[in-house]
N, C-alpha and C positions, 0 to 999 in steps of 0.2 A: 758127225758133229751135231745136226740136227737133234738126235736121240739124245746126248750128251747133254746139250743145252736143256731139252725138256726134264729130264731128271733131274736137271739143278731146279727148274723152277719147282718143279714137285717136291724137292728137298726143303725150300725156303717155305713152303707153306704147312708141308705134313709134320717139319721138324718143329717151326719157331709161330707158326702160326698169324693169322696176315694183321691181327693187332696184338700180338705181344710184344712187351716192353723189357723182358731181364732174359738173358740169354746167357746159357751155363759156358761159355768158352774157356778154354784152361790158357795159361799160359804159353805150353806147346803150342797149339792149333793156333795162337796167335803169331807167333814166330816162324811158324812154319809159312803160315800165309804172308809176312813178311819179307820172304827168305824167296818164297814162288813169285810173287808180284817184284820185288827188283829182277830175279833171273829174266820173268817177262821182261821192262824197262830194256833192260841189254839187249834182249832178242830185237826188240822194237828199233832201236836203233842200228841195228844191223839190217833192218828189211826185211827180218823174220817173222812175218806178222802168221804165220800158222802157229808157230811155237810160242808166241809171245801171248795170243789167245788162248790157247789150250793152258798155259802158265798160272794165266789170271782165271780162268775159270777154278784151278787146281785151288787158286788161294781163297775164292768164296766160297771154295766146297770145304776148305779146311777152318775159315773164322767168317761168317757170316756176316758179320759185322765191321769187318777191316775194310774202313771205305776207300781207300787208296785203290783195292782194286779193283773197283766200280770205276773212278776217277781213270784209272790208264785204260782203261779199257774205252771210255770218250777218245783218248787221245788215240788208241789203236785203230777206231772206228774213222775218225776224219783222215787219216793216214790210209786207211785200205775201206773204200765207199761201200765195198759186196757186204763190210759186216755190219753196216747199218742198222739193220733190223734187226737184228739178232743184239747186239747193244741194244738197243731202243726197250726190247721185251727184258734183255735184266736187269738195265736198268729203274724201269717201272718198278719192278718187282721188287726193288732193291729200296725204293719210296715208302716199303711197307715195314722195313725193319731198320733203312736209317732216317730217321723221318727227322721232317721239316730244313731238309737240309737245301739252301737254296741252291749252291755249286751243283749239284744234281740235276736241278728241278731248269736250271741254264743250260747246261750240257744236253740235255733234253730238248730242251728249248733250238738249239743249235743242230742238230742234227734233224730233229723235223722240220728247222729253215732248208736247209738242205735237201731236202728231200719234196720240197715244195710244199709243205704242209703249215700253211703261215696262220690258220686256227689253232692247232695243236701247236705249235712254237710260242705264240702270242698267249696263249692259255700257261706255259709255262714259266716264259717270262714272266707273266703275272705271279705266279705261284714263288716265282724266284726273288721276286720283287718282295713279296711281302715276307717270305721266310727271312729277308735279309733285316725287315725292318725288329723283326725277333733276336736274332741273331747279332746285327750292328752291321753298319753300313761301311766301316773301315773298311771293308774288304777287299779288293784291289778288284775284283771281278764285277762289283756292284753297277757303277757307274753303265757298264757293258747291258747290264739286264734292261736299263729305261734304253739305251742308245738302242738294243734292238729290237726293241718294243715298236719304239718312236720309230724305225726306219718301218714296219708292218703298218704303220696308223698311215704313214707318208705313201707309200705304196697303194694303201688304197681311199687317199685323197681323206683322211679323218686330220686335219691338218693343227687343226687347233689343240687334239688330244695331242698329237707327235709333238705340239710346242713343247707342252707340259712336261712331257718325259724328256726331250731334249733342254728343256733347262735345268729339271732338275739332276742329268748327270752330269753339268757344266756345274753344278752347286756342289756337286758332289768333286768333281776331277775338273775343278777351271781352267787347264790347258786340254783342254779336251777337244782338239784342231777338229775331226769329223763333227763332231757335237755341232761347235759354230758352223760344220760349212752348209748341214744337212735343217738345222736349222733355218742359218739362210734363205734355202732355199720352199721352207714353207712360211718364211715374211713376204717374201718375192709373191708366191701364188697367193697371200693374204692381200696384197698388192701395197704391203709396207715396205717400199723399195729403201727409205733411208734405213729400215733397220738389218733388211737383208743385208745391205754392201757393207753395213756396222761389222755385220757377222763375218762376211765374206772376206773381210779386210785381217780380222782377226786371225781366221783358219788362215791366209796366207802366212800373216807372223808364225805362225802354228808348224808352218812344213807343209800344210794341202796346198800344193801348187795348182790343182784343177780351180779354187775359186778364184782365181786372174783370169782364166775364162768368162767366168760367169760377173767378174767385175768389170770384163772390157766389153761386154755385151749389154750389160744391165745399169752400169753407176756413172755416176758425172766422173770428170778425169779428177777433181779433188779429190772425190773420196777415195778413187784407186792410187793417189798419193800416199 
């Protein structure tokens, strides 16, 4: 599979070359990869995650460009953790010929959280962040790129930047229950406690039942009213 893999990435670069922009694909080779990336989808839900890999590679080998199956292939990787790396490298590679795509550039971003890599994740978020503001911010995944941006700034006490990004995915998704709760909880270490328990009170309307904790620990009994 290893050998496999390297051959595709030698295909993307010997074939389409790492900044080219028009790519000869026919109609076949598009449907085909169409055809291979749902058979993967099925496998993947079945638990077939050897088959449903080999599927998705089958369909970037056949349209280059068919981002769907870059996209199942994130979803194949947080499903089975061993193919981590292995998404991760075609993913990159995949930045060279579907470019400025922020959904990529997040997925990325997400699996190098996961893997502990919170420069590389944070670097991507960034990238996903600004593709979005190209591309347009409706996009239901958007909101997600500041919240875990902001949860990496929060992490490593950059508290004021986490504000930022956590208000602005509350600007973006204003029921955005984690946003308020995580928020919260960097008014509290600012040591703005009435606007943390604001927050805290909020994320409980929201469905976060953890900020009743952090409201019967931290806020006068009014506010937890």
């Amino acid at each position: 599979m290893k050998l496999k893999l390297i051959l595709l990435l030698v295909l993307f670069t010997a074939k389409y070359g790492v900044f080219a922009q028009e790519y000869n694909i026919s109609l076949f080779q598009t449907n085909k990869a169409i055809t291979l990336t749902n058979e993967g989808i099925e496998n993947l839900k079945s638990d077939r995650w050897d088959k449903a890999f080999n599927l998705y590679v089958e369909a970037i080998a056949a349209d280059v460009t068919y981002r769907n199956s870059y996209l199942q292939l994130y979803t194949l990787a947080m499903a089975d953790s061993s193919r981590i790396d292995t998404v991760i490298s075609i993913l990159q590679e995949s930045k060279k010929i579907v470019q400025q795509d922020d959904e990529i550039c997040y997925y990325l971003g997400e699996m190098y959280k996961s893997k502990g890599e919170e420069n590389r994740a944070m670097a991507e978020f960034s990238m996903a962040i600004a593709f979005s503001k190209m591309n347009g911010e409706d996009f239901r995944l958007v909101p997600r790129y500041y919240f875990n941006r902001a949860n990496i700034c929060l992490g490593k006490n950059r508290i004021s930047t986490a504000v930022l990004d956590y208000t602005y995915a509350l600007n973006l998704k204003p029921d955005y229950g984690l946003a308020f709760a995580n928020r919260g909880i960097c008014f509290f270490k600012m040591g703005e406690i009435e606007a943390a328990c604001k927050d805290w009170k909020q994320a409980v309307k929201l469905g976060v039942s953890q900020s009743e904790e952090y409201i019967d620990k931290n806020c006068h009994k009014e506010v937890a009213q």
